[in-house]
NUTOR-142822 format. One record per residue: residue in three letters; x, y, z of N, C-alpha, C in turn. Coordinates in pm, whole numbers, plus 50000, padded with zeros to 5 digits. Layout:
residues N
ALAXYZXYZXYZ/...
end
This chain:
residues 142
UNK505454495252271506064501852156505044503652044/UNK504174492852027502964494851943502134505051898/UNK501984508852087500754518352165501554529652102/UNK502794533052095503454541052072503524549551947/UNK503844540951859504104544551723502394544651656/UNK501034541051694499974541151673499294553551714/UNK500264560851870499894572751900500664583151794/UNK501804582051800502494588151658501874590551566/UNK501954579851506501204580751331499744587851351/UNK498964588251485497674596051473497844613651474/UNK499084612351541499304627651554499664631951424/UNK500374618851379501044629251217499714626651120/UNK499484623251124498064621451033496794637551086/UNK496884637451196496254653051252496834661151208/UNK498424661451219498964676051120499314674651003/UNK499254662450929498774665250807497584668650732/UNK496594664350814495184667950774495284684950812/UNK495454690050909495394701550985496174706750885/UNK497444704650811498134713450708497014713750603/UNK496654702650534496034701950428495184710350433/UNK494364710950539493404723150590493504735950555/UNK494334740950628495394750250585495284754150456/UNK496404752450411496574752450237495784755450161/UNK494634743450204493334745050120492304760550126/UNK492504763650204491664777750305492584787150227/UNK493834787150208495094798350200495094798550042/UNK494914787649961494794788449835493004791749813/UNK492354792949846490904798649832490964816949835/UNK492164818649898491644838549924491984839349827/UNK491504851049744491494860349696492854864549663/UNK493964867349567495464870249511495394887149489/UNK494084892349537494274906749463492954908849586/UNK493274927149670492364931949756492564946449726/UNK491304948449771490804969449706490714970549870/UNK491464978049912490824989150073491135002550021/UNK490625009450079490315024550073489715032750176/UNK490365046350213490265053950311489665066750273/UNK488755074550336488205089750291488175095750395/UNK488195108450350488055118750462487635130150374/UNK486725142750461486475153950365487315165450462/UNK487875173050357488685181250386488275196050332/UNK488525203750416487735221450381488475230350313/UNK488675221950206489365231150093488575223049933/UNK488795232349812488225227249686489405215249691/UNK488975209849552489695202349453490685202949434/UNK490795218249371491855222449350492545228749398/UNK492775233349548493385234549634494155223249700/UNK493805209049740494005195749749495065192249651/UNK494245193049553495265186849372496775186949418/UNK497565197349424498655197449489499235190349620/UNK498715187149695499145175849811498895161349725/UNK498335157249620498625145249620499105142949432/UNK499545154649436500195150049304501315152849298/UNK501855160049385503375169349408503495156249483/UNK505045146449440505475137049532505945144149603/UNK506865154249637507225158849761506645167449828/UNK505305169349801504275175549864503405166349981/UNK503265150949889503135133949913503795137050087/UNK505195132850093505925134050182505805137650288/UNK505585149050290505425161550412503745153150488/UNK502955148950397501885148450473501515131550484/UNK502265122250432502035107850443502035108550592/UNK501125093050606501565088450758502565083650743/UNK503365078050649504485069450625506075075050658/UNK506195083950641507265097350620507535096350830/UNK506355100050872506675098551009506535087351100/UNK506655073151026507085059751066508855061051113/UNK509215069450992511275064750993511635082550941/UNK511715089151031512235106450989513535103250943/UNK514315093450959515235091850943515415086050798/UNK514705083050736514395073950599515255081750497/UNK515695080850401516355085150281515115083850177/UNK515125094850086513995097350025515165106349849/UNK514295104749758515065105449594513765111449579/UNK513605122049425512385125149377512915123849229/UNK512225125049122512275124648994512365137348982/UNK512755143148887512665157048860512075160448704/UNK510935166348718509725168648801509135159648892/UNK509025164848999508165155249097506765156249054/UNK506375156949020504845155348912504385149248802/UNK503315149048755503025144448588503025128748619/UNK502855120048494502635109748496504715103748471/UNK504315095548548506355087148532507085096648652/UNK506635111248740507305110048819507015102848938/UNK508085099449011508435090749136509475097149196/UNK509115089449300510265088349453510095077649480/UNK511095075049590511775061149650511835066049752/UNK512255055849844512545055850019513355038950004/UNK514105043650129515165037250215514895038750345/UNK514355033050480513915034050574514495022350660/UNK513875022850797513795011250892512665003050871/UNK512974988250923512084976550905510754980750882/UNK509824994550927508464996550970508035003750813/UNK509045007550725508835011250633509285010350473/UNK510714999950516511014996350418512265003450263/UNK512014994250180512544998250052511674998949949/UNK511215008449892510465008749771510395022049671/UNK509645022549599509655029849506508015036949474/UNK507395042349443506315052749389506325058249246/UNK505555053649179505535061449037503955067849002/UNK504015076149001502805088348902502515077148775/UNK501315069148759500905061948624499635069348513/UNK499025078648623497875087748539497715096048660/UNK496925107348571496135123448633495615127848575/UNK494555132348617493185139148586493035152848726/UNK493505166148664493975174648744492625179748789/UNK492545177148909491815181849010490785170949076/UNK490585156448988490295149349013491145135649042/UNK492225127948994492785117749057493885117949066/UNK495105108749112495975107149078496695093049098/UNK496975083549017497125074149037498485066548998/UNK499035058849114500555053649119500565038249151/UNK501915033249061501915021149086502685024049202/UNK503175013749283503815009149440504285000049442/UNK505504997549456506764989849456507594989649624/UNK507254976549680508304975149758508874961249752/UNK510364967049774511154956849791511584949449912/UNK511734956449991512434954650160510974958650233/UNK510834953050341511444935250406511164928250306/UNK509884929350228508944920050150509214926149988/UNK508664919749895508394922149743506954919549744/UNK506544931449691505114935749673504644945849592/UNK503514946049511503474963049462501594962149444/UNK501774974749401500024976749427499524987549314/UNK498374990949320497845003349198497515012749338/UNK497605025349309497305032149450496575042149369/UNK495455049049431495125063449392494545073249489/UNK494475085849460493855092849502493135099749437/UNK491655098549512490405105149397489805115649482/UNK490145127649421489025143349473487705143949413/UNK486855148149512485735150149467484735161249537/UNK484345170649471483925178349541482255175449698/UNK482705178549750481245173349873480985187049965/UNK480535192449942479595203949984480295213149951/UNK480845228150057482335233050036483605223350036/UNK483715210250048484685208950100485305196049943/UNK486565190350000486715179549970486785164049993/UNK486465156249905486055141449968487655134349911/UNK488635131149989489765123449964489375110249987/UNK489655099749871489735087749901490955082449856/UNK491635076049938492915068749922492555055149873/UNK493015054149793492755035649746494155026749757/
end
């Protein structure tokens, strides 16, 4: 019974160390991360400008939109300018959240806060920055 409870207490002492471990590693990252995506596309600036400042322009061309076709979608009216938004209502892969227009610089950015609620609570700064690169355009999603 000795042998027993001596093998015990070593194991719980391993997953407590092994949690502590843990924790310690999980409280070290970083609370805030920048990724970002580009692509150049064969149109100006200002040809572009409109796909990412028109929220329901947004829509038609997100990858997100064709996660859940089925999703329920709201626009602000104007869907443009700074303070407009849309929302979505979707399946698990996409969620509940919201989109708001926070600044624009026409032909060069456009930038939105990001709100989700469902599955998770989360939100983010999002933008999109045009920039001209040869004929074409340089999209970076942030």
């Amino acid at each position: 019974m000795k042998k027993v409870l001596m093998v015990v207490g070593i194991l719980f002492g391993v997953v407590i160390i092994a949690l502590a471990a843990f924790l310690g590693y999980a409280a070290m990252q970083p609370s805030e991360i920048h990724l970002e995506r580009s692509t150049v596309v064969d149109a100006s600036p200002s040809e572009v400008f409109p796909f990412v400042h028109d929220l329901r322009s947004f829509v038609e061309w997100s990858p997100w939109s064709g996660r859940d076709p089925a999703q329920t979608v709201e626009f602000s009216d104007p869907s443009t300018g700074v303070g407009a938004w849309y929302s979505w209502d979707g399946n698990d892969e996409v969620g509940v959240g919201k989109m708001t227009i926070t600044a624009v610089a026409t032909d060069a950015k456009v930038a939105h806060e990001l709100a989700f609620f469902e599955p998770w609570e989360s939100a983010a700064d999002v933008s999109f920055l045009l920039a001209a690169e040869g004929e074409g355009t340089k999209v970076t999603w942030t």
